[in-house]
N, C-alpha and C positions, 0 to 999 in steps of 0.2 A: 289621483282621482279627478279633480278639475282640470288639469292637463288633458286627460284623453276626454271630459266633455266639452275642453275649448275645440283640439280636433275634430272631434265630431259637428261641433256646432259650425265649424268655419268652412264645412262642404258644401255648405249652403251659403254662402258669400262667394262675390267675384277673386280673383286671384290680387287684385287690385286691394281689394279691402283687408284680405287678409295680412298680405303685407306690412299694411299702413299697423294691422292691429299688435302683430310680432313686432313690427318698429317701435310701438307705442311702451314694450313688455318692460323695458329697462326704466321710462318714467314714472309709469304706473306701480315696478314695485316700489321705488325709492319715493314713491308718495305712501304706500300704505306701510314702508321701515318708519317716516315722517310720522305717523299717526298711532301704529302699536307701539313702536319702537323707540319713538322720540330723538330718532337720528335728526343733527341737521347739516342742510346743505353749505357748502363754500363757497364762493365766488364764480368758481369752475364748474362746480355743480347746477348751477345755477344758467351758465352758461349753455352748459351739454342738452340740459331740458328742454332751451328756449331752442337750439338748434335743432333738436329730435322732431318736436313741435312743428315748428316753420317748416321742414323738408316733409312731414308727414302730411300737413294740411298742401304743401304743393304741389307733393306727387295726388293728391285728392282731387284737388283742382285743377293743375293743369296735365296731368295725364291719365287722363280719361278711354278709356277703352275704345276702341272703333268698334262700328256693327262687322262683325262678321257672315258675310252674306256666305251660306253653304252650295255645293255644288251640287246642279242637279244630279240625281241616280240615273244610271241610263237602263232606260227601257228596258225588260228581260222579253226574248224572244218566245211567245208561246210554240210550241213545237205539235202538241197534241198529244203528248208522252205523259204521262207522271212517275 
């Protein structure tokens, strides 16, 4: 059920955002196994986050979307027909 309202929600985000937010899926649940769960993290875990982290806030920051300028429609020719 929250899976298909994260889909739904995430139509409405840049392709960009979405991304970062599936990237994020694998911190986020091993934060809330940390919290019901009472899993905890290793060393390597610990590691895998901070890098999930770092690569997520830099594709944020530094890859940024360009404007996409669309091309005009060409003129239709009126004929006098319908």
């Amino acid at each position: 059920m929250l899976a298909c309202a994260q889909v739904v929600a995430l139509h409405d985000v840049s392709s960009t955002d979405a991304a970062i937010i599936y990237t994020m899926e694998p911190v986020l649940g091993a934060g809330l196994a940390y919290v019901v769960l009472g899993e905890r993290w290793g060393s390597l875990g610990w590691v895998g986050a901070a890098l999930i982290i770092a690569s997520s806030l830099a594709a944020q920051i530094v890859g940024t979307e360009e404007a996409v300028v669309p091309e005009p429609k060409p003129k239709q020719l009126k004929t006098g027909r319908r």
